[in-house]
N, C-alpha and C positions, 0 to 999 in steps of 0.2 A: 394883829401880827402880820407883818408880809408874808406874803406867799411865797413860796420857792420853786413854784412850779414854773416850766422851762417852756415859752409858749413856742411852737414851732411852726414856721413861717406856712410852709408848705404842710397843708395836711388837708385829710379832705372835712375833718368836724371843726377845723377854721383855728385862728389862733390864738391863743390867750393873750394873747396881746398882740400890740404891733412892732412895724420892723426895725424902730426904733429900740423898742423895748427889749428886740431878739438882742442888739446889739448890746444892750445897755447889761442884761443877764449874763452873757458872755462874752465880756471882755476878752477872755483870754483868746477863743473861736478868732473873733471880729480883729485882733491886734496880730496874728499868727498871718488871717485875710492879709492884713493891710502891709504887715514885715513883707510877707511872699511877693505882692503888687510892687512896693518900692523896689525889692530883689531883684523882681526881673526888670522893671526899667532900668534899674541899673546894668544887666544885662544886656537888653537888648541894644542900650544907646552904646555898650565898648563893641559888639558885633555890628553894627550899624558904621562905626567911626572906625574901625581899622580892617573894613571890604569896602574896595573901590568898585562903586560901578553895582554895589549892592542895597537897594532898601529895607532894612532888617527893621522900619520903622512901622512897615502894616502891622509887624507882631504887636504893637502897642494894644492893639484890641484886648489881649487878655490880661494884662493888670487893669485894663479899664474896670473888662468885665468882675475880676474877683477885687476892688474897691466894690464896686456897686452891691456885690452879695454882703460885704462888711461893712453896708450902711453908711460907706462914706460917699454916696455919691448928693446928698446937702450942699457941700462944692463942689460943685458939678463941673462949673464954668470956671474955676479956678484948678479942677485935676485937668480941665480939658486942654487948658491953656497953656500949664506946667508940658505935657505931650506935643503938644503945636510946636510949643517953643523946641522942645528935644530932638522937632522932628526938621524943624528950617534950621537951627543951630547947626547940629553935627555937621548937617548937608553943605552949611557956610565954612565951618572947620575942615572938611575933608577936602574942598576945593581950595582951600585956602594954602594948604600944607603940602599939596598934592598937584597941582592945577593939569601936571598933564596928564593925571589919571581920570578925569572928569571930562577935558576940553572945558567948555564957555561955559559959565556959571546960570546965564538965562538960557536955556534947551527944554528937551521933553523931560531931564531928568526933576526941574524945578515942578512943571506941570503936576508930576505926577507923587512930590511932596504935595502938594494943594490935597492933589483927591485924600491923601492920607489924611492931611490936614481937616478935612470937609466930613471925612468917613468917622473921627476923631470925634469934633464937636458934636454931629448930627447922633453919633450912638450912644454921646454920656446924657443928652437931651432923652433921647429915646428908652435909655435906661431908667432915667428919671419919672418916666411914663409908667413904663412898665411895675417900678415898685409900687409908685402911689394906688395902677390899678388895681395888683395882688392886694393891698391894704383894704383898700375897701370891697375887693371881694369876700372878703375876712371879717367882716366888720359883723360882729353877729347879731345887730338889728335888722341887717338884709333877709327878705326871704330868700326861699331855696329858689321859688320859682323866679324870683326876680335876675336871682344870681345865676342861673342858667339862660336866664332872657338874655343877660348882659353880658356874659361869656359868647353867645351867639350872636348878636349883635359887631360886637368888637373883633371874633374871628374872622366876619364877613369883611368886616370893614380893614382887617388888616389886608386878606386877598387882594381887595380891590386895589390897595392901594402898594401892593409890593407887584401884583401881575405889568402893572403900564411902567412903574420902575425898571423892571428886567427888563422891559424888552426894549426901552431906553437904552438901557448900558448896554445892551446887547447889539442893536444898531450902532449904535456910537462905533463901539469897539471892533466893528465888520469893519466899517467902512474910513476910519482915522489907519494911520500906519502904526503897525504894534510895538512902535516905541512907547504907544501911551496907554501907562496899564490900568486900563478902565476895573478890570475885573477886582483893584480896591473897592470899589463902591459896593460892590455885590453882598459885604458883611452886611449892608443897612437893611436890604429886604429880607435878606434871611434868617436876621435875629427880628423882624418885624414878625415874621411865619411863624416864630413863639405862642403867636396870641393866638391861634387856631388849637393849642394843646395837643396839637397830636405829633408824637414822635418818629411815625414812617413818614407823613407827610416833610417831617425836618428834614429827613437823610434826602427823599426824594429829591428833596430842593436841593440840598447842597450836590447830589450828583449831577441834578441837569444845570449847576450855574458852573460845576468845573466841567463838565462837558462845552459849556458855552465859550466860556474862556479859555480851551484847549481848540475849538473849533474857530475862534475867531485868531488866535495867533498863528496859525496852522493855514488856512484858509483864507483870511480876510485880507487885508491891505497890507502890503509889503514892509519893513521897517526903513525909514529914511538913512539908517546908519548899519555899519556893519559890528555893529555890539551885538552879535546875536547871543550866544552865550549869557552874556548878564541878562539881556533882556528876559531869555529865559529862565534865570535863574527867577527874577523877580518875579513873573509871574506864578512862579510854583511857591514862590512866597505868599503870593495876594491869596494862593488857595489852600494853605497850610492856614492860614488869617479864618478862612471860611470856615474850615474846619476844625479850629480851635472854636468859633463860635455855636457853632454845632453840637460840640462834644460840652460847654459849658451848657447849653441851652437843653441838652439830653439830659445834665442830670440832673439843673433843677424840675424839668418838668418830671423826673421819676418821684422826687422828694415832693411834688406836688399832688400826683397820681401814684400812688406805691404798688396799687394792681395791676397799671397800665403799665406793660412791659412790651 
């Protein structure tokens, strides 16, 4: 007779099954995910297409992210693609309907669709990472020791490779004019810093990457245009983005870690 037991993704004695299978037990959980994911792109594409001069498309991060909890991120490169498209669309529709709330359709404001665009694909890829590794740390032919080898392994290696990233976008973004708002990219290292498991370490990040990006529009290279306003806006967007990744990334690692508060 099947079992009825409810395996749960995050735990620390591992899961009765895989993530697959979380999905597969609860439909209703994983269909609720995916309603709420279409909702807000729905959402965020009418906020996006009736503000000029606003990118409401870095929010796209967060349906990404709660697809990927409801197992649908299998089409990864077709949810990513769906997003790209939502995110050059609108931006062609509001200049289209509007033009003189925009100016020229090629400018910084196109540039800085891309990085959404790039921040887009690179985190439902990175997503995809991320489950298959929780899977096989799960896998309960691993040992303990093996499974804490690999957990420190992968933490290190995540450091390493989010530390030369920031400080990339962080140059970048001193020294370009703060038309171009680099601090979209900043979601990709810091849902990387996941894989270190630890939750002060998360916040820590997210405060020194919105420090960085209040420091480099403040501080850094002048804006070639007198949008200041919007440009502002958008950037406290890109770091509402960080922060919604933050606050998704805090509670799966609670449901991960249920001590570790």
């Amino acid at each position: 007779m099947h079992s009825r037991q409810v395996p749960v993704w995050f735990s620390d004695g591992g899961p009765s099954g895989e993530w697959h299978d979380f999905s597969y037990l609860q439909p209703a959980r994983s269909n609720r995910n995916i309603a709420t994911s279409l909702f807000l792109m729905l959402w965020i594409a009418i906020l996006d297409f009736c503000t000029p001069r606003t990118n409401f498309s870095v929010l796209y991060v967060a349906p990404l992210v709660l697809l990927a909890q409801s197992g649908a991120m299998k089409s990864g490169w077709r949810i990513a693609g769906l997003l790209v498209l939502l995110t050059y669309g609108i931006y062609i529709l509001k200049n289209a309907i509007n033009p003189s709330e925009g100016g020229h359709l090629f400018d910084y404001r196109l540039v800085n669709r891309t990085f959404v665009a790039v921040m887009i694909v690179v985190m439902s890829q990175v997503l995809r990472l991320w489950i298959r590794w929780r899977e096989e740390q799960h896998d309960a032919e691993i040992s303990e020791d093996f499974r804490r080898q690999d957990q420190e392994i992968s933490a290190t290696f995540a450091m390493l490779c989010c530390a030369p990233l920031i400080v990339l976008i962080a140059l970048t973004d001193f020294l370009t004019p703060a038309n171009f708002n680099w601090p979209i990219l900043y979601s990709i290292p810091l849902f990387a810093c996941g894989w270190t498991r630890s939750r002060p370490l998360l916040w820590s990040m997210l405060i020194l990457l919105l420090v960085l990006a209040a420091a480099a529009f403040i501080w850094g290279a002048q804006p070639s245009t007198d949008a200041g306003v919007a440009l502002q806006r958008n950037r406290m967007l890109a770091g509402l983005g960080m922060t919604i990744v933050t606050l998704m990334l805090h509670y799966w690692l609670g449901r991960e870690k249920p001590g570790d508060r």
